[in-house]
N, C-alpha and C positions, 0 to 999 in steps of 0.2 A: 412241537418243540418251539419254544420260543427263542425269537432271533436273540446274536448275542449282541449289544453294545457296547462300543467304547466312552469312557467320562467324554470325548470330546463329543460324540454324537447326541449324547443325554444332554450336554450342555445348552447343544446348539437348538435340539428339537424346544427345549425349554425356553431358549430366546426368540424362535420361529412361535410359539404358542405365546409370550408376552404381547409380541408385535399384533398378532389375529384379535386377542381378548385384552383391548385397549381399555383405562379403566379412566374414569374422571381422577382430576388430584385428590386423594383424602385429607387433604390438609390448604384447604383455599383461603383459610385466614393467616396463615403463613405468609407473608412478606418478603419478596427475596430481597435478600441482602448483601452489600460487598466487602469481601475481604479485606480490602482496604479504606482507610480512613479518607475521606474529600481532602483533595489536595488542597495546600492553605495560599498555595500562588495563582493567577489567572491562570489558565490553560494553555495558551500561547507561551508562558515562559518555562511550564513544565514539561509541556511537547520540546522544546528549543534545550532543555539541558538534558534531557532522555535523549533525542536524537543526536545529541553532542557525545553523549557518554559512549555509542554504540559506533561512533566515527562517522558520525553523519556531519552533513554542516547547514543549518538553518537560515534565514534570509528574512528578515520581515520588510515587508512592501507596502507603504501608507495608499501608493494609487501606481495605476497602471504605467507610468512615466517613470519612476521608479525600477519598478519591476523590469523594464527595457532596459533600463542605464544598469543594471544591479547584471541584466543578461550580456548585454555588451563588454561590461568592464570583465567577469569572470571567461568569459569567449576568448576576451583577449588577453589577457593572464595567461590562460592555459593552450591560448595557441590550437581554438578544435578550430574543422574545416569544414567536417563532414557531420552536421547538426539534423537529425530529422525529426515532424512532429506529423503525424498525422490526426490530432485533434481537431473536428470543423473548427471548434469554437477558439483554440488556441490560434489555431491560424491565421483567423483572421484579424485578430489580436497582435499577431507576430508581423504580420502584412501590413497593418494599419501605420507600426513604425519602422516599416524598410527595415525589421529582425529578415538577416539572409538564412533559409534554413532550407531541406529540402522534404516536400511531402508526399513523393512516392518512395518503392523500394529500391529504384534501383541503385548499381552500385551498392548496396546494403551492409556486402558485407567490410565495407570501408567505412561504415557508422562510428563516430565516437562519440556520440552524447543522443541518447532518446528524451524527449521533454512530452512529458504527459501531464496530462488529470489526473486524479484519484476518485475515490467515493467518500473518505473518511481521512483524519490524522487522528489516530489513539494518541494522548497524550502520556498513558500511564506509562507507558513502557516507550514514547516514540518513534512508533509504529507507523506504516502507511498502509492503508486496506484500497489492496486494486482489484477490478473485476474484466472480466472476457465481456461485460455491453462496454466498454470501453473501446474507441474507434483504434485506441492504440493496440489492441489486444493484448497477445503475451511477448511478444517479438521484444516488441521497442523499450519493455523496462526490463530486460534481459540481457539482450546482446550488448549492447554498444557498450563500452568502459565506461561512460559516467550515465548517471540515471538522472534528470531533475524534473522534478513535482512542482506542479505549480498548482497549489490548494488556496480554498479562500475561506475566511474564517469563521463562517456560518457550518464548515464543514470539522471544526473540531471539539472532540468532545470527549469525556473523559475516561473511558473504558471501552473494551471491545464491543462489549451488547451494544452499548450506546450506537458503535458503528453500522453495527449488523441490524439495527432501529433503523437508521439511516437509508441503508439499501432497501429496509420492507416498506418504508415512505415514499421511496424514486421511484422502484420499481412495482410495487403491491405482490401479487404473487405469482408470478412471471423474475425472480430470481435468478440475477444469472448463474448459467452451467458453473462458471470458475468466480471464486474469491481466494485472492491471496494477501497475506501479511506480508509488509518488506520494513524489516527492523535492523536497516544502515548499511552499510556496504556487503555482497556476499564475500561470508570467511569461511576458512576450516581451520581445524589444526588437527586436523589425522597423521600429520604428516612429524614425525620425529615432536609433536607436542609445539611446533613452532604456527602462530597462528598467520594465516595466508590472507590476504584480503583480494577482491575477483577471483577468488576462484572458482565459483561458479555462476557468475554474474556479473554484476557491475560493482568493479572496486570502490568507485567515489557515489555518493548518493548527496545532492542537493532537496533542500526540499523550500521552494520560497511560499512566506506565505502571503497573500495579497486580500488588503482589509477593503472588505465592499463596501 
């Protein structure tokens, strides 16, 4: 007697048997193609109104001088205290003009601003693509109430592939374990239909960009 199966096991043995019996593309003069049309502004002003739209707040930074006076004056605007970055390359960056931040954990959980890298800024949607080879890990653009990116503009580009292009040039294929999208402050609105902003993350999301 033959065993009995359910549609989900048929389904699945059939998608275990795709994955074994790999097959070249049948259709390699096929050109992929994007859904959407090339955006008609630079990409820097597209990222910058995408990232506005989803409640982010953008920053563009001509040189690194800048980029300190732009961190200084929001610092003190918003009255943080407890700043931390554990990026080598930010650091030493942040050290060079007496930026006071701190670059271990502790006290942690008294964080109110993580300042990271990225890998990428999607511009289509104004997006930031972050990965686990990042010294920040996951912690630091997580916890703290404000999140700020500091990208440089070699690194934006107009669609996700584009990004995920990005990361298979850094890294080749050794790919880190984690990539994540972060598109503006975390929201919800499960809640009575009213939309929440931090609620499972960081409410405010800065993103400066700094022209090499």
């Amino acid at each position: 007697m033959k065993p009995i199966t359910t549609p989900k096991e048929r389904m699945l043995k059939k998608i275990r048997k795709a994955l074994i019996e790999k097959r070249e593309n049948p259709y390699p003069e096929i050109e992929p193609t994007s859904l959407y049309p090339d955006p008609e502004d630079s990409l820097d002003i597209v990222f910058a109104e995408e990232l506005t739209r989803v409640n982010g707040e953008f920053l563009y930074c001509e040189d690194q001088i800048q980029l300190i006076e732009n961190l200084l004056s929001l610092s003190s605007q918003k009255k943080w205290r407890h700043i931390y970055c554990w990026e080598n390359k930010l650091q030493s960056l942040l050290r060079n003009y007496e930026f006071p931040f701190r670059s271990d954990d502790k006290d942690f959980e008294q964080a109110e601003v993580g300042i990271t890298l990225c890998e990428a800024l999607i511009a289509r949607n104004g997006s930031v693509l972050v990965s686990s080879a990042q010294n920040s890990g996951r912690r630091l653009s997580v916890y703290p109430h404000a999140h700020i990116v500091i990208a440089y503009s070699s690194q934006l580009v107009a669609d996700l592939k584009d990004g995920f292009g990005l990361l298979k040039e850094k890294y080749g294929e050794k790919i880190p374990s984690y990539t994540g999208v972060i598109t503006g402050p975390s929201r919800t609105a499960d809640i009575e239909k009213t939309l929440v902003l931090g609620a499972h993350g960081p409410r405010e999301l800065y993103v400066f960009l700094l022209e090499e």
